[in-house]
Jmol script that loads the backbone (N, CA, C; Angstrom):
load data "model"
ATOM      1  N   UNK A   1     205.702-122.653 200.153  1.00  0.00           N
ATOM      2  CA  UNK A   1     205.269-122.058 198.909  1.00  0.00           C
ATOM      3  C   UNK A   1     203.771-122.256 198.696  1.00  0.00           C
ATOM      4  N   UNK A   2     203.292-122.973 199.156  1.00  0.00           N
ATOM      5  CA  UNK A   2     201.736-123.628 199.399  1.00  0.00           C
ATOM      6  C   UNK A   2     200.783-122.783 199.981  1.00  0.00           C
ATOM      7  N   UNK A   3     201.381-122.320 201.155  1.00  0.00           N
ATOM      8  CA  UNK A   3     200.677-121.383 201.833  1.00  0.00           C
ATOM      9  C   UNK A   3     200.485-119.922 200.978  1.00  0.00           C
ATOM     10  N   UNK A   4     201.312-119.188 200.416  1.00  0.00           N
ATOM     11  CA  UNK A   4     201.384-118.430 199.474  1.00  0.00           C
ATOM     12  C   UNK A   4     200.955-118.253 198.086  1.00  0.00           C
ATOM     13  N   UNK A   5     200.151-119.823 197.804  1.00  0.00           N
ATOM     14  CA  UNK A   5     199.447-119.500 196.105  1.00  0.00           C
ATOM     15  C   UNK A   5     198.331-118.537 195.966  1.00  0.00           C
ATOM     16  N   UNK A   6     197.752-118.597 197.592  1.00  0.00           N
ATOM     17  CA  UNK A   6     196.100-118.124 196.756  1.00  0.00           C
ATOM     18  C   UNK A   6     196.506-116.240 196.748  1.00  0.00           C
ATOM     19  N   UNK A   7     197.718-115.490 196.987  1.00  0.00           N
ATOM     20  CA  UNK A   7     198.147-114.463 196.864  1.00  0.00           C
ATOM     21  C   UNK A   7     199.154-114.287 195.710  1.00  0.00           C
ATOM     22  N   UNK A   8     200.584-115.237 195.273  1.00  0.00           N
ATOM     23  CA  UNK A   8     201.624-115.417 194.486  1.00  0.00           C
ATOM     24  C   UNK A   8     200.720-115.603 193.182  1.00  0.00           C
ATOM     25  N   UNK A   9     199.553-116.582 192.791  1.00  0.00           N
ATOM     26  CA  UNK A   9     199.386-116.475 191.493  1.00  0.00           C
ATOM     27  C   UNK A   9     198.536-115.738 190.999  1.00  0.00           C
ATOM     28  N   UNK A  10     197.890-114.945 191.751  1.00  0.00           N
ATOM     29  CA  UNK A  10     196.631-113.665 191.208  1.00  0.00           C
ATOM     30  C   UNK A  10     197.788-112.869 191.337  1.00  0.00           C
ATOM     31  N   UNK A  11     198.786-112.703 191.894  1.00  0.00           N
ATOM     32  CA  UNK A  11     199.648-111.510 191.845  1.00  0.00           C
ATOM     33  C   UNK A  11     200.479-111.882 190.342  1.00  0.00           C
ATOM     34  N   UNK A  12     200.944-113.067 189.865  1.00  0.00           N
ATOM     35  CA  UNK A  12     201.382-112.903 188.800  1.00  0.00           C
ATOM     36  C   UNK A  12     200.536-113.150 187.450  1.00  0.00           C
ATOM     37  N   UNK A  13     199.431-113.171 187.650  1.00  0.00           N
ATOM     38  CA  UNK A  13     198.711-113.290 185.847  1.00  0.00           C
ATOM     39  C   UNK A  13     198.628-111.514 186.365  1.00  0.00           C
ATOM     40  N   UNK A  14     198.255-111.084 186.907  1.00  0.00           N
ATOM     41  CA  UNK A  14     198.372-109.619 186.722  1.00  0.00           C
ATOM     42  C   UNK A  14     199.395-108.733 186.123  1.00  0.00           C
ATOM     43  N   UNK A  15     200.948-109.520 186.825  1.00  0.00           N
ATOM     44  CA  UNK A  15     201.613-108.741 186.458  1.00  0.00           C
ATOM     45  C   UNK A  15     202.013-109.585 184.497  1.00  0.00           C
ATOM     46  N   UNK A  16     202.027-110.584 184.569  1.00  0.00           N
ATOM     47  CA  UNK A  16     201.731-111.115 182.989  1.00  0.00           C
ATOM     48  C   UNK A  16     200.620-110.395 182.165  1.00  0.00           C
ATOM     49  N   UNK A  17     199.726-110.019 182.758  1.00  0.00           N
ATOM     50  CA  UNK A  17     198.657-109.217 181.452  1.00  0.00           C
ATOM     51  C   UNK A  17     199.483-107.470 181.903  1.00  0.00           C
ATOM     52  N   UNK A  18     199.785-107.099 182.491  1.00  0.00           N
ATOM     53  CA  UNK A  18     200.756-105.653 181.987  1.00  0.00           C
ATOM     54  C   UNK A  18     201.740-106.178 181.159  1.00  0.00           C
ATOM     55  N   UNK A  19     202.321-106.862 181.558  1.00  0.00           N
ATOM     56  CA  UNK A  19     203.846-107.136 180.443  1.00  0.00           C
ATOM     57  C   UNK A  19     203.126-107.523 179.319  1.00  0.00           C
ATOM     58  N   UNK A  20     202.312-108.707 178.837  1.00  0.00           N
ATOM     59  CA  UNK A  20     201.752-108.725 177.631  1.00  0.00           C
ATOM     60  C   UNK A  20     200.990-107.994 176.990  1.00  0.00           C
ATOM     61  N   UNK A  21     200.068-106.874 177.621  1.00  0.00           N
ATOM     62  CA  UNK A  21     199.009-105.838 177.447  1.00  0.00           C
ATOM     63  C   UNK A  21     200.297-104.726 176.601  1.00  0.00           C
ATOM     64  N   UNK A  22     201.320-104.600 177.633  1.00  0.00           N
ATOM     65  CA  UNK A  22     202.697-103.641 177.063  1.00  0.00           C
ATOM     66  C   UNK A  22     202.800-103.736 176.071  1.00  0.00           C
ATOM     67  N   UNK A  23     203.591-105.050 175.607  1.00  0.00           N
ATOM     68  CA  UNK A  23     204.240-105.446 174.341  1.00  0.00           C
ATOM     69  C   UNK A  23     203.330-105.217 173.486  1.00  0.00           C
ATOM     70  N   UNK A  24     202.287-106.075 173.357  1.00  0.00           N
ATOM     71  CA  UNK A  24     201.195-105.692 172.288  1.00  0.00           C
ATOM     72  C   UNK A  24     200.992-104.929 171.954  1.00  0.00           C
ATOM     73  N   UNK A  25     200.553-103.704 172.623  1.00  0.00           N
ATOM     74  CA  UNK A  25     200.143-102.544 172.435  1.00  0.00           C
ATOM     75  C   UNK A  25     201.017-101.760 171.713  1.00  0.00           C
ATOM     76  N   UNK A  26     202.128-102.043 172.724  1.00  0.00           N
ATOM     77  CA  UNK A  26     203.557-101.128 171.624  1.00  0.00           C
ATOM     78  C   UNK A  26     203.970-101.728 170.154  1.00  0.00           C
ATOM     79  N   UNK A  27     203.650-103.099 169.821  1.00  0.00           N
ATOM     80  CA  UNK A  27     203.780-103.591 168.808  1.00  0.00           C
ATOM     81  C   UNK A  27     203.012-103.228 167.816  1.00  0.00           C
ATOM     82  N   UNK A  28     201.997-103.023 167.879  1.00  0.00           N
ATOM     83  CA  UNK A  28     200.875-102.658 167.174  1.00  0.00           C
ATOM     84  C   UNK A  28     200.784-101.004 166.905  1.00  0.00           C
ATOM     85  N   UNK A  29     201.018-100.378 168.068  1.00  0.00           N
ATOM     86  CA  UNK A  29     201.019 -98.597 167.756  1.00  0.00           C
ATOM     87  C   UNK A  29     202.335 -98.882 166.942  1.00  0.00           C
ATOM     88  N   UNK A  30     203.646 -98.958 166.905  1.00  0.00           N
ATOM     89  CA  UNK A  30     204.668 -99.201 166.189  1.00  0.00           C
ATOM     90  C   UNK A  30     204.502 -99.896 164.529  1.00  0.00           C
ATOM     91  N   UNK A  31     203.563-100.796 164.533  1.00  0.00           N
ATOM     92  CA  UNK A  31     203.182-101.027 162.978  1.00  0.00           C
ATOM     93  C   UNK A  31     201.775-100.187 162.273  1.00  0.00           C
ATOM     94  N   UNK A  32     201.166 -99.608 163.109  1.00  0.00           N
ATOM     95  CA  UNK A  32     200.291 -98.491 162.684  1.00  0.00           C
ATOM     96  C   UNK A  32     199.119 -99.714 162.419  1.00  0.00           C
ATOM     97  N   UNK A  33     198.813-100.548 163.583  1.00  0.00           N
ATOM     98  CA  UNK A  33     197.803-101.554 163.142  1.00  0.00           C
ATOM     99  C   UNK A  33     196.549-100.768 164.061  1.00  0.00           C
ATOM    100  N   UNK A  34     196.521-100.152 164.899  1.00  0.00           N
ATOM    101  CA  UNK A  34     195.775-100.026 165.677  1.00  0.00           C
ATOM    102  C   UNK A  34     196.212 -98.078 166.192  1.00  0.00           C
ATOM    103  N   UNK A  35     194.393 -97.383 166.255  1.00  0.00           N
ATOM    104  CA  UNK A  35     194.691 -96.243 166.491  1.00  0.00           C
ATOM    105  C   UNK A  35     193.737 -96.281 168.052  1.00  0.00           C
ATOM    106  N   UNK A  36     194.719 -95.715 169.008  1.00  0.00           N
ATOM    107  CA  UNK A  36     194.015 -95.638 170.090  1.00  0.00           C
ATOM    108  C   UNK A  36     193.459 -94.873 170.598  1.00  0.00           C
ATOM    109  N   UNK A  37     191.894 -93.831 170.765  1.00  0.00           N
ATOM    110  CA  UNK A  37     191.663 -92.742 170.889  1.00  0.00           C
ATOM    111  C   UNK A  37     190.793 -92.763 172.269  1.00  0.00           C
ATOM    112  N   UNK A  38     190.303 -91.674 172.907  1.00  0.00           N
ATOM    113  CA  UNK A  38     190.454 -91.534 174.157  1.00  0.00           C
ATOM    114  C   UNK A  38     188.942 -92.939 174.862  1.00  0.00           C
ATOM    115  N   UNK A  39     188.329 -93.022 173.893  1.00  0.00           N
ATOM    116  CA  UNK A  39     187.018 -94.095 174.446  1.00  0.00           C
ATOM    117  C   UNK A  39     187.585 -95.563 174.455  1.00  0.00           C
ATOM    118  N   UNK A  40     188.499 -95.887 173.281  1.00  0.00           N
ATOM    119  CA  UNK A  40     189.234 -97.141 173.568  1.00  0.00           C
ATOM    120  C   UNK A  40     190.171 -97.330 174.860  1.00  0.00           C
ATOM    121  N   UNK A  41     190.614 -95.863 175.246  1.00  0.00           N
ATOM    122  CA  UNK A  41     191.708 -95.904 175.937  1.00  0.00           C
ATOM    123  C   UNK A  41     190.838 -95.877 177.542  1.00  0.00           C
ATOM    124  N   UNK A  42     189.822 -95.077 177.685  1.00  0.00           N
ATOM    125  CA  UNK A  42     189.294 -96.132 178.682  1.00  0.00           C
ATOM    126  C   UNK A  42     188.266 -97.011 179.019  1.00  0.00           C
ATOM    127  N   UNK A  43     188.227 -97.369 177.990  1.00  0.00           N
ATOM    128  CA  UNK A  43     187.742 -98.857 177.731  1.00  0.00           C
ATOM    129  C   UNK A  43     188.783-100.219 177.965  1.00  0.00           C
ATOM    130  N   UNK A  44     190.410 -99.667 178.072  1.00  0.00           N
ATOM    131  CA  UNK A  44     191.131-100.588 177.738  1.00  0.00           C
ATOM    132  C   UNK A  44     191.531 -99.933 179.157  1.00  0.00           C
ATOM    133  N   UNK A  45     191.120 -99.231 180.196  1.00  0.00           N
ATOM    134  CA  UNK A  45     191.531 -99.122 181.292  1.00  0.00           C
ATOM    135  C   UNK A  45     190.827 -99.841 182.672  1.00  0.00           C
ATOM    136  N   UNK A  46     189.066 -99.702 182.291  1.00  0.00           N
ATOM    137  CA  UNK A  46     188.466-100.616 182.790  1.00  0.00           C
ATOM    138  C   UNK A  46     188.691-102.112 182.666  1.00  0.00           C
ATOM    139  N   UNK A  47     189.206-102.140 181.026  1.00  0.00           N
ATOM    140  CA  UNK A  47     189.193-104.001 181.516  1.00  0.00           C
ATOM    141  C   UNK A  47     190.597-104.326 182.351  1.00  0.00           C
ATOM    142  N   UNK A  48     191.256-103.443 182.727  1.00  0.00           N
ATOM    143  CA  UNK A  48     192.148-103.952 183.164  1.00  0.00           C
ATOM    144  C   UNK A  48     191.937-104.172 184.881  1.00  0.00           C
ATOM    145  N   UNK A  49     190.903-103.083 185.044  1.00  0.00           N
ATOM    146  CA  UNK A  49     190.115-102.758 186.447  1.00  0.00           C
ATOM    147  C   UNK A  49     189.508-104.176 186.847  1.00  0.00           C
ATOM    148  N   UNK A  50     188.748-104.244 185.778  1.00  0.00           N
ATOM    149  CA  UNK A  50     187.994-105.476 185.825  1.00  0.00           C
ATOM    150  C   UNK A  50     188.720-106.619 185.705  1.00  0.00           C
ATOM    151  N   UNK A  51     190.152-106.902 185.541  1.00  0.00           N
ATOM    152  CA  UNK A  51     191.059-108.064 185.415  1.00  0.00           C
ATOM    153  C   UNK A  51     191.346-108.150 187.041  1.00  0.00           C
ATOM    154  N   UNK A  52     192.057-106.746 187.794  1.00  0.00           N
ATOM    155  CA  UNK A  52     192.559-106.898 189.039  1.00  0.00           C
ATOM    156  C   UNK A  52     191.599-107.467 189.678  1.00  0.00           C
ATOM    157  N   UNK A  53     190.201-106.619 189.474  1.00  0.00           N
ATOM    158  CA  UNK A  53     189.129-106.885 190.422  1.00  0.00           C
ATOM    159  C   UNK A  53     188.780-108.379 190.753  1.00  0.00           C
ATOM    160  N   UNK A  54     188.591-109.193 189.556  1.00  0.00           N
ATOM    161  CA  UNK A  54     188.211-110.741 189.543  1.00  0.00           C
ATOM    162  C   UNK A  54     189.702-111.128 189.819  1.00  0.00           C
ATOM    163  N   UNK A  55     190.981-110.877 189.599  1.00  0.00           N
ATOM    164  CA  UNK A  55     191.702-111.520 189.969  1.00  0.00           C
ATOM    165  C   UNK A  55     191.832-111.544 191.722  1.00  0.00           C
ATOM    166  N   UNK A  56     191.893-110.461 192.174  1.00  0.00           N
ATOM    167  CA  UNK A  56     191.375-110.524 193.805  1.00  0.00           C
ATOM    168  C   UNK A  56     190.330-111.216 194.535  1.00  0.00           C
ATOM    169  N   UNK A  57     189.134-110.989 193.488  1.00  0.00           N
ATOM    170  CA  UNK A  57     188.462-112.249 193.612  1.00  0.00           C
ATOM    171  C   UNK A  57     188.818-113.373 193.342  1.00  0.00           C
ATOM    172  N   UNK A  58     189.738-114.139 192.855  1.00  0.00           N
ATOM    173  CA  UNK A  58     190.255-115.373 192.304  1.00  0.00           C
ATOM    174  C   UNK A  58     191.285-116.064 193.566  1.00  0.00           C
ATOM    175  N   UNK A  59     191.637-114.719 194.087  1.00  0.00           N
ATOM    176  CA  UNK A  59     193.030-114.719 195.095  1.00  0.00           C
ATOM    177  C   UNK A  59     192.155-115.307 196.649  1.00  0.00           C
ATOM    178  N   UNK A  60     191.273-114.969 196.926  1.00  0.00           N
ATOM    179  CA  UNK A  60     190.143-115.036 197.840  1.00  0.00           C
ATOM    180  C   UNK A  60     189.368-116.500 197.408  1.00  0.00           C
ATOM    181  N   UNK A  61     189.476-116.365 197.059  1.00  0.00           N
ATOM    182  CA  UNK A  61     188.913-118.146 196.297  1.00  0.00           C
ATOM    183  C   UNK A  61     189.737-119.503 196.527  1.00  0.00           C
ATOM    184  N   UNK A  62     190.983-118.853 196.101  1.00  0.00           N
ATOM    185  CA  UNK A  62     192.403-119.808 196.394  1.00  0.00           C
ATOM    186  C   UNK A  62     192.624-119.728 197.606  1.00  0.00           C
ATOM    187  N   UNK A  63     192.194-118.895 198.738  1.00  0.00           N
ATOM    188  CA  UNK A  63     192.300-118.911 199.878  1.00  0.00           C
ATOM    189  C   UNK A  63     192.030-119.981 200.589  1.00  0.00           C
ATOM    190  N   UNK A  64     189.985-119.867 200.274  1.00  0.00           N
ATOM    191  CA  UNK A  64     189.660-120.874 201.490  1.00  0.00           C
ATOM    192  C   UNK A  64     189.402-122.081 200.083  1.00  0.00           C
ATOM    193  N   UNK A  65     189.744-122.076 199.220  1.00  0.00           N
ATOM    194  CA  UNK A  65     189.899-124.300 198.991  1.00  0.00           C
ATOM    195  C   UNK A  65     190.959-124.306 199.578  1.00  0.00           C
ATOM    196  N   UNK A  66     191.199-125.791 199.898  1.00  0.00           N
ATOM    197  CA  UNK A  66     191.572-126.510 200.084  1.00  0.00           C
ATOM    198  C   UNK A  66     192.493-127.030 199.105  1.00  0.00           C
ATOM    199  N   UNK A  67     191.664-127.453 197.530  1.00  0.00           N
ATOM    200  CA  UNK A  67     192.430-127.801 196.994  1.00  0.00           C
ATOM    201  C   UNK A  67     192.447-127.164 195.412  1.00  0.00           C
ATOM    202  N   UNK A  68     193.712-127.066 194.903  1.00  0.00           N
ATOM    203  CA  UNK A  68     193.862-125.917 194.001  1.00  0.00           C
ATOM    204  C   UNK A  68     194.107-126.772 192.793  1.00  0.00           C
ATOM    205  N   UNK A  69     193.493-126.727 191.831  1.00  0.00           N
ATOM    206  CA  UNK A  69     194.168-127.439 190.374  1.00  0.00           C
ATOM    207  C   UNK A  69     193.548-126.200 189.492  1.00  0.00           C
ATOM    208  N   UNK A  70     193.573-126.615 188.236  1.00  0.00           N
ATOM    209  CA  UNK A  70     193.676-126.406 186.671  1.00  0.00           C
ATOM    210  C   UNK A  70     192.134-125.671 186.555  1.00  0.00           C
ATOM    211  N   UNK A  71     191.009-126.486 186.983  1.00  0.00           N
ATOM    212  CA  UNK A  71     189.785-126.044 187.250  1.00  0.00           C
ATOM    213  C   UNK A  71     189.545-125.138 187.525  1.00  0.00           C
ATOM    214  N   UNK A  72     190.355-124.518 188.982  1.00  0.00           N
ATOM    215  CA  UNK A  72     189.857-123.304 189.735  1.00  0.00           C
ATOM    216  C   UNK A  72     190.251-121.799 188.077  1.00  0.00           C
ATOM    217  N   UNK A  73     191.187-122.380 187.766  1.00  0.00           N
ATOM    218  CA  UNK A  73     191.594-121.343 186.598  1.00  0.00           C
ATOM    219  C   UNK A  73     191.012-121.047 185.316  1.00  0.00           C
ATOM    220  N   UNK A  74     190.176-122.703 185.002  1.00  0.00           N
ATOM    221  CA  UNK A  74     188.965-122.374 184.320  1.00  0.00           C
ATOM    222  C   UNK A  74     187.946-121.549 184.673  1.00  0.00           C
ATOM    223  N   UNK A  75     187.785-121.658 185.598  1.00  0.00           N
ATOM    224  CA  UNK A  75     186.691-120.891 186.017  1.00  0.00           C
ATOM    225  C   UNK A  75     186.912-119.472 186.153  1.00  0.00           C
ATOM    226  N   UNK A  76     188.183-118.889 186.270  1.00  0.00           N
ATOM    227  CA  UNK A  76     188.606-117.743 186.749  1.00  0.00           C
ATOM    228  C   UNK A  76     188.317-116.991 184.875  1.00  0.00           C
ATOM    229  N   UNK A  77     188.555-118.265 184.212  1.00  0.00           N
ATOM    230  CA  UNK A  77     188.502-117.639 182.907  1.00  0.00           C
ATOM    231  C   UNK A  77     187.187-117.606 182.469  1.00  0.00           C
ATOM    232  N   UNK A  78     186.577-118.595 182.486  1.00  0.00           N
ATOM    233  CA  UNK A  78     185.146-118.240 181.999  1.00  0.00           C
ATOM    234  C   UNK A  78     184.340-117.361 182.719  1.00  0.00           C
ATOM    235  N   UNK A  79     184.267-116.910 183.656  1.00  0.00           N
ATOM    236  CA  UNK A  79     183.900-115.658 184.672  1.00  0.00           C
ATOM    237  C   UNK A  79     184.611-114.169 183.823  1.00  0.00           C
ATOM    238  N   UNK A  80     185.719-113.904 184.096  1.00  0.00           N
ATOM    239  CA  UNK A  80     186.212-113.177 183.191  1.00  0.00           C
ATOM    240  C   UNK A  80     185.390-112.504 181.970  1.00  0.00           C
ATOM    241  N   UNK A  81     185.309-113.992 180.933  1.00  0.00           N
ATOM    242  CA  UNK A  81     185.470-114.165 179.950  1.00  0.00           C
ATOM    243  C   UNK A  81     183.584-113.352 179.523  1.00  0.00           C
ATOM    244  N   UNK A  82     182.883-113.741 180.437  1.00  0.00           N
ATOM    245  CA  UNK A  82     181.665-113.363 180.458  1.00  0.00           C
ATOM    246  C   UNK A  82     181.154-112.139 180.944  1.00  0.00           C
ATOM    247  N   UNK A  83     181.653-111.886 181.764  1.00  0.00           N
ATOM    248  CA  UNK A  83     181.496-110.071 182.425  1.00  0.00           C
ATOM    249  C   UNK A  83     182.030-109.657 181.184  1.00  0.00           C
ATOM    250  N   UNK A  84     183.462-109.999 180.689  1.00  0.00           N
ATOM    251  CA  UNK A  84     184.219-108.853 179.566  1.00  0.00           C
ATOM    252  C   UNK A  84     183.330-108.864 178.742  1.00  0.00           C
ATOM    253  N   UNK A  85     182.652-109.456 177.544  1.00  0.00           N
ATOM    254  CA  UNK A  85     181.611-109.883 176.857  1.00  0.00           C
ATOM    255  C   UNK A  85     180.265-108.925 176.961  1.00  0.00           C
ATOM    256  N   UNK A  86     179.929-109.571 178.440  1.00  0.00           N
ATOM    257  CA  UNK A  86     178.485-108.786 178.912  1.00  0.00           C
ATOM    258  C   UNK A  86     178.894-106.938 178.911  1.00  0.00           C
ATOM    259  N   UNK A  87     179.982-106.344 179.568  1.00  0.00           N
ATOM    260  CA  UNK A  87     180.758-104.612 179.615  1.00  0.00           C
ATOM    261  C   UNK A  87     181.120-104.128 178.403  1.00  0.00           C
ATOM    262  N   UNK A  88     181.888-105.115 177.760  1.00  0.00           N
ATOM    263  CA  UNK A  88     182.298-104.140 176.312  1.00  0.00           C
ATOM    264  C   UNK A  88     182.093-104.758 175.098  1.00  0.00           C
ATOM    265  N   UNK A  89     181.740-106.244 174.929  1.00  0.00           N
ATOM    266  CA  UNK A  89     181.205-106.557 173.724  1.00  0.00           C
ATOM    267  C   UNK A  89     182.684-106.854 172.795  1.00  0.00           C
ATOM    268  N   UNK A  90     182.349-107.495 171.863  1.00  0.00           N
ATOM    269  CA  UNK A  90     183.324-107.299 170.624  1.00  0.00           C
ATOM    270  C   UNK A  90     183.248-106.554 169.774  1.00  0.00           C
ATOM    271  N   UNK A  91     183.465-105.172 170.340  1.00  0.00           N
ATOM    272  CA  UNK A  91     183.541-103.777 168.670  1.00  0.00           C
ATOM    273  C   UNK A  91     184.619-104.029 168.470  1.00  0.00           C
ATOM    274  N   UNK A  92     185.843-103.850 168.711  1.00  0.00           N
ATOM    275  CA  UNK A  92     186.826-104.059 167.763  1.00  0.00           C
ATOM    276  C   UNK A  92     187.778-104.914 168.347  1.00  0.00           C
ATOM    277  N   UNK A  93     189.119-105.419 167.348  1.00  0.00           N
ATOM    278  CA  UNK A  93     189.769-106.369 167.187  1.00  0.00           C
ATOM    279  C   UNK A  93     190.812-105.995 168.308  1.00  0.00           C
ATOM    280  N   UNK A  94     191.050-104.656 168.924  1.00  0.00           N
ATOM    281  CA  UNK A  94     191.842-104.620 169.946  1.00  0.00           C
ATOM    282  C   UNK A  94     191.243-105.158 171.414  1.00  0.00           C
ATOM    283  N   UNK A  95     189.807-105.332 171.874  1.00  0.00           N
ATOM    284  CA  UNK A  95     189.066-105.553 172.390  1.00  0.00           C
ATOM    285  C   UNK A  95     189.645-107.508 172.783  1.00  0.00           C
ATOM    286  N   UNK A  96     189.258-108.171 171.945  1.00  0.00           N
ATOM    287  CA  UNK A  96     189.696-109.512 171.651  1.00  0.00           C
ATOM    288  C   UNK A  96     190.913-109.951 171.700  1.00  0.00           C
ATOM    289  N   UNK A  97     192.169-108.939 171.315  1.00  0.00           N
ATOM    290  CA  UNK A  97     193.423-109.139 171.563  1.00  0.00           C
ATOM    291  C   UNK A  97     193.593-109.190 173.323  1.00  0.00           C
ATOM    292  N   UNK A  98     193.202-108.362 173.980  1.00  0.00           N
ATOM    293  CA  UNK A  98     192.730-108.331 175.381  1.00  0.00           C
ATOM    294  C   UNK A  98     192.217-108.753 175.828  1.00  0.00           C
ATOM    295  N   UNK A  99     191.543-109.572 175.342  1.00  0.00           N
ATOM    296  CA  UNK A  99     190.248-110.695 176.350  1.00  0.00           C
ATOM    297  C   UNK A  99     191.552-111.934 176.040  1.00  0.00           C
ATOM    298  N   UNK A 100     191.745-112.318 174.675  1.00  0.00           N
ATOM    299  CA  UNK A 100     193.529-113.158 174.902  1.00  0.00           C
ATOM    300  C   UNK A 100     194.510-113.228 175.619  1.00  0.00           C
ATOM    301  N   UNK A 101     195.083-111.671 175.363  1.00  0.00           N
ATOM    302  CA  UNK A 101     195.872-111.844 176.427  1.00  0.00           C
ATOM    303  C   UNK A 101     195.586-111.601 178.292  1.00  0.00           C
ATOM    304  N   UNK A 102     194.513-111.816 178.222  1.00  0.00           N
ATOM    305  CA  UNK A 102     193.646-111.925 179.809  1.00  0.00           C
ATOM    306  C   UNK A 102     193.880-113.650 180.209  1.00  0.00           C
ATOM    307  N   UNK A 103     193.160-114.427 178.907  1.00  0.00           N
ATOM    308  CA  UNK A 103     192.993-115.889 179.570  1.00  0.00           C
ATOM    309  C   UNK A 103     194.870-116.508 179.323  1.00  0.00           C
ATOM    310  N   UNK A 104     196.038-115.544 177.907  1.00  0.00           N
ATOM    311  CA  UNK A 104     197.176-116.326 178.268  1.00  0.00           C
ATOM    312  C   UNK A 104     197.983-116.018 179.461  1.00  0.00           C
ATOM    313  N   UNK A 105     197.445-114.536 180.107  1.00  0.00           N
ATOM    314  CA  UNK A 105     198.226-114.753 181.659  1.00  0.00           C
ATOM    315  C   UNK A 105     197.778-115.249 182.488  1.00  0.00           C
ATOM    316  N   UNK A 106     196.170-115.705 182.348  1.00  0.00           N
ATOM    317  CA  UNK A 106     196.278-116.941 183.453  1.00  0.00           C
ATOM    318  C   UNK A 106     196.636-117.906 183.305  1.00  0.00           C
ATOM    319  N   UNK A 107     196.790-118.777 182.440  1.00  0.00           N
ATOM    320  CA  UNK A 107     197.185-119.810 182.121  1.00  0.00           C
ATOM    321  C   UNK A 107     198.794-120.006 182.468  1.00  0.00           C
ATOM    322  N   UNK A 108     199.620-118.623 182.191  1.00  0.00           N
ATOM    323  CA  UNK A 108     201.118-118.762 181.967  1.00  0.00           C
ATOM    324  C   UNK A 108     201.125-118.387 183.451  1.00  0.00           C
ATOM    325  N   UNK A 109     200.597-118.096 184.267  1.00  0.00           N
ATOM    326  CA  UNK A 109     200.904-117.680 185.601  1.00  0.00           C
ATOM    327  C   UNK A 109     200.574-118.803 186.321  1.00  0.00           C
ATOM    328  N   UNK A 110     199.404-119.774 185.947  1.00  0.00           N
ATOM    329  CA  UNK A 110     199.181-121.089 186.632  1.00  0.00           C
ATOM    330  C   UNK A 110     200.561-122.097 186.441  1.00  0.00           C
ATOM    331  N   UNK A 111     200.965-121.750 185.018  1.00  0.00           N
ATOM    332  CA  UNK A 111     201.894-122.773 184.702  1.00  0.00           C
ATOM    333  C   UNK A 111     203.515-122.404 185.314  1.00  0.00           C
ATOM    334  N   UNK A 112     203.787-121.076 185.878  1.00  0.00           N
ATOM    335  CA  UNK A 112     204.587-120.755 186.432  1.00  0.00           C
ATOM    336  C   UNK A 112     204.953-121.425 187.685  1.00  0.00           C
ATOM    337  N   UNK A 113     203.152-120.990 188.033  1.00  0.00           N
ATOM    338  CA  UNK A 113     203.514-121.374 189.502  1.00  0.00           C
ATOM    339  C   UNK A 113     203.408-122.793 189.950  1.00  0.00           C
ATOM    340  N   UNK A 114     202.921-123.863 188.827  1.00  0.00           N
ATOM    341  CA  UNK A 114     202.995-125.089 189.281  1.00  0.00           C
ATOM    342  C   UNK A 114     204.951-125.499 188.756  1.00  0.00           C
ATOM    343  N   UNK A 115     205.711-124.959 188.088  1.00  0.00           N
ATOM    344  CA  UNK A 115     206.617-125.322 188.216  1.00  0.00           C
ATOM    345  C   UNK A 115     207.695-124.729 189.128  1.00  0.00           C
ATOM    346  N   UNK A 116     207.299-123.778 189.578  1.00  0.00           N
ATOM    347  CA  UNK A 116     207.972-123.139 191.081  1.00  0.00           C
ATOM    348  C   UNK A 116     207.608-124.100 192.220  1.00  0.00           C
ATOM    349  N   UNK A 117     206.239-124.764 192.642  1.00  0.00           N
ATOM    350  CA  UNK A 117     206.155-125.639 193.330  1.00  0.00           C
ATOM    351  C   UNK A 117     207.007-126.442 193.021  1.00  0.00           C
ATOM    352  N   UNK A 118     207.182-127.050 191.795  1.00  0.00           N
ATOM    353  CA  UNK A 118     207.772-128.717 191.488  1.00  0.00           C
ATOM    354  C   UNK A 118     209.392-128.505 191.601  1.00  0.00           C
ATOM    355  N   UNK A 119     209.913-127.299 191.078  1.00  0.00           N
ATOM    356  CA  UNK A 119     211.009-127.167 191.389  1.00  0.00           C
ATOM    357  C   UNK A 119     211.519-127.146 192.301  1.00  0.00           C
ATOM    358  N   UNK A 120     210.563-126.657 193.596  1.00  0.00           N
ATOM    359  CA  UNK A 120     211.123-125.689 195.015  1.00  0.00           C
ATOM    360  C   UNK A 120     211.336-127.450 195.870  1.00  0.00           C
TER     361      UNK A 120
END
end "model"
wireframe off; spacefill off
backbone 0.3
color backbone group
């Protein structure tokens, strides 16, 4: 299972920010909190571009260390966290809901996969 992190956990905060990017989104068009029109919509397509992209970069990273902790995922977030910032800024509150749910699927995908190790 070791040999397989620096591919298994960039593959799952990805697939965690679609499933959470989903829900949200549908939660919110469903309470009429948020109107999505075609510049948000790809605006909210690039950051997702820009999620795979650094996450492949992240996956390539986990490759050649050696050794993998909690750190490497900080960093994956504050990198992130700063391109998203520097590309689209904070205009609106759907913007920020997405830069959230960016750093809780890494986090929930790190924490996945350290208990798939501990379990396995």
């Amino acid at each position: 299972m070791k040999k397989i992190r620096w591919l298994l956990q960039p593959g799952l905060q990805v697939l965690f920010y679609v499933a959470l990017y989903e829900v949200c989104i549908h939660f919110l068009k469903k309470k009429s909190l948020i109107k999505v029109d075609v510049a948000i919509g790809l605006s909210l397509k690039y950051m997702f571009y820009l999620f795979a992209t650094m996450s492949v970069i992240f996956a390539v990273m986990l490759y050649f260390k050696k050794e993998k902790n909690f750190i490497d995922c900080l960093f994956f977030i504050a990198c992130y966290g700063i391109l998203f910032l520097i590309l689209f800024g904070v205009s609106t509150n759907l913007f920020i809901i997405v830069l959230v749910i960016a750093i809780l699927s890494v986090i929930i995908s790190f924490l996945t996969f350290q208990l798939m190790t501990t379990y396995k």
